[in-house]
N, C-alpha and C positions, 0 to 999 in steps of 0.2 A: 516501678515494682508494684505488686498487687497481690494482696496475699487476703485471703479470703478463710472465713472461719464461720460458726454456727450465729454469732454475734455480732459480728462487725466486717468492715472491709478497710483496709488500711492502704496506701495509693501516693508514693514519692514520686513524683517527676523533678529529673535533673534541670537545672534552669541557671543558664547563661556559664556552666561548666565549672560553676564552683559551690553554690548553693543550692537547695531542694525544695521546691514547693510541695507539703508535706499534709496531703489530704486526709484528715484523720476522721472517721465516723463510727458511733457506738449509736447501736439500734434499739430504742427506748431503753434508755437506761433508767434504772430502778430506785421511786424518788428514795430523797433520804430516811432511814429510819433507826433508831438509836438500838435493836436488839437485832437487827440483820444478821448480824454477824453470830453471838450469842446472846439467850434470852438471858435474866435474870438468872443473878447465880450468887447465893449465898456466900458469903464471906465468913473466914474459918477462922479458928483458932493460930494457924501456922497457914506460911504463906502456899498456896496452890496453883502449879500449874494443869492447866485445862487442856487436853488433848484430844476429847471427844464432844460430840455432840454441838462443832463448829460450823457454820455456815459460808462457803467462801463469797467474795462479793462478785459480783455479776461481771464487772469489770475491773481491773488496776484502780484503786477506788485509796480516797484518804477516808480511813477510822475515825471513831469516835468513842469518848467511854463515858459511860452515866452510871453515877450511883443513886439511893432511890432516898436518902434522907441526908438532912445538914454534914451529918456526922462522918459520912464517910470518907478516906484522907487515903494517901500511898499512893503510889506507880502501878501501872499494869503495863507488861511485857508484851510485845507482842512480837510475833516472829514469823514467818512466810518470806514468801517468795514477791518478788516486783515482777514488772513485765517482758521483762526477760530471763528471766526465772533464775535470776541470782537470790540468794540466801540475804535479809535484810531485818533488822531488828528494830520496833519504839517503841521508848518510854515515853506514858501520857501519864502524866499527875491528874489524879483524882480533884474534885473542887466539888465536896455534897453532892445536892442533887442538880448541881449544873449538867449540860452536856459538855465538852472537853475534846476540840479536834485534836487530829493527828497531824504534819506534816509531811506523810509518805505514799504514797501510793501502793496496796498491797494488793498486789493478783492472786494472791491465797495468802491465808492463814492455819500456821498447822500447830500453833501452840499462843495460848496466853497465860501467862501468870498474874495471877491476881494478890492482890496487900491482904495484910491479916484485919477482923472486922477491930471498930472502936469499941463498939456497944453490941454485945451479945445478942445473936439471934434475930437482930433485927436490920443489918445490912447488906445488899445488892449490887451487882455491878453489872450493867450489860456494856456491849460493845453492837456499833452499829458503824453506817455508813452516812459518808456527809456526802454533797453536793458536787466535789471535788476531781475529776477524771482524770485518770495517768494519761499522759503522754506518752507516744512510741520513741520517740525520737527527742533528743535536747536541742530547743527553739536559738533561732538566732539571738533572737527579742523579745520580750514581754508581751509585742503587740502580737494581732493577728491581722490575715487579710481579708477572712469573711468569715461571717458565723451565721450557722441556718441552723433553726430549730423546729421539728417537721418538715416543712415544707416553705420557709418565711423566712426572711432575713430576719437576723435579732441584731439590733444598733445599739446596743448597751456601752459598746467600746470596751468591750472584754480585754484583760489584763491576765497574760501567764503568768505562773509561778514557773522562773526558769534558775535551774541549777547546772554549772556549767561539768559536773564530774558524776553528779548520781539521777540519776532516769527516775528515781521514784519520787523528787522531788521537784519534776519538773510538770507539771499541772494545768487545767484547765477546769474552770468554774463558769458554769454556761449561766449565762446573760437569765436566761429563763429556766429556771430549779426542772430538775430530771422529775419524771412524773411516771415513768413508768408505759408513758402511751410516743410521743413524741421522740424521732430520731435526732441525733445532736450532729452539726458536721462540723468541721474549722479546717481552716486553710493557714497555712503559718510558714515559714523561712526555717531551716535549719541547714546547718553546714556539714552532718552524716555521712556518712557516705550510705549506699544499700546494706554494704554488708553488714551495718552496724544497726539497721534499723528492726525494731523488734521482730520474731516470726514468730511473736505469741498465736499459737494453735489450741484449742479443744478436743 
């Protein structure tokens, strides 16, 4: 199957009539940045969810959330769609001005709620994108069978994040960080059938 979109091209071939060699490629994906998603946004008095002025990630992408001083503490909600555009929800605990991944893969986001501030008037919280690329399909394995980035084999010995029941936890961290210029491809084993493999469209 081949399913084609403004972004990417996605490409199962059935293999030995039980399992799928499951060609998956995203066309420069966009490196990581911690306000991709939303820029800095003041933290209130009472908790707030954010409904405008969001940015969705380019691809099925794992979140990230940064506050901009020690002090900042609480969960941010986030809520969107996976790549299949089921309804999917995380909480990411705050850590200061650390950066703070997410574990899911979000093909949109149509809402976050942010914590109430500690210290008046002087805390931030953006939410970006990490390294992390959704998967169409859930992997047989952790391994993969190749991985090119551009135009180059990448020998890193890249390792999935494979979840055997939710698709937005099932992942891929390319060998060589997403840069914005560089296509990503991987070749990988799942046991899907077609009809279950994403037809995420644009």
């Amino acid at each position: 199957m081949i399913i084609k979109n403004k972004y990417a091209t996605f490409i199962g071939h059935k293999y030995h009539g039980k399992f799928y060699v499951d060609v998956q490629k995203w066309t420069a994906p966009d490196a990581p940045a911690t306000n991709k998603v939303l820029s800095a946004t003041a933290l209130k008095t009472a908790v707030q969810t954010i409904t405008t002025g969001i940015t969705n990630p380019d691809f099925p992408r794992v979140l990230s959330v940064t506050g901009n001083s020690s002090n900042v503490a609480g969960k941010v909600t986030i809520t969107g769609t996976n790549i299949r555009g089921k309804v999917i929800t995380e909480e990411i605990t705050l850590n200061g001005s650390a950066t703070v991944a997410g574990t899911k893969a979000f093909r949109t986001v149509t809402s976050i709620q942010l914590p109430v501030y500690s210290v008046a008037g002087t805390e931030t919280v953006s939410v970006g994108i990490t390294n992390k690329l959704g998967l169409q399909s859930i992997p047989l394995s952790t391994s993969v069978i190749e991985e090119v980035s551009g135009n180059a084999d990448d020998t890193g010995g890249t390792v999935l994040t494979r979840d055997a029941d939710e698709i937005e936890k099932c992942l891929y961290n390319p060998t060589t960080e997403c840069d914005a210029t560089d296509d990503k491809v991987i070749a990988y084993l799942s046991e899907e059938t077609d009809s279950k493999i994403s037809s995420y469209t644009e």
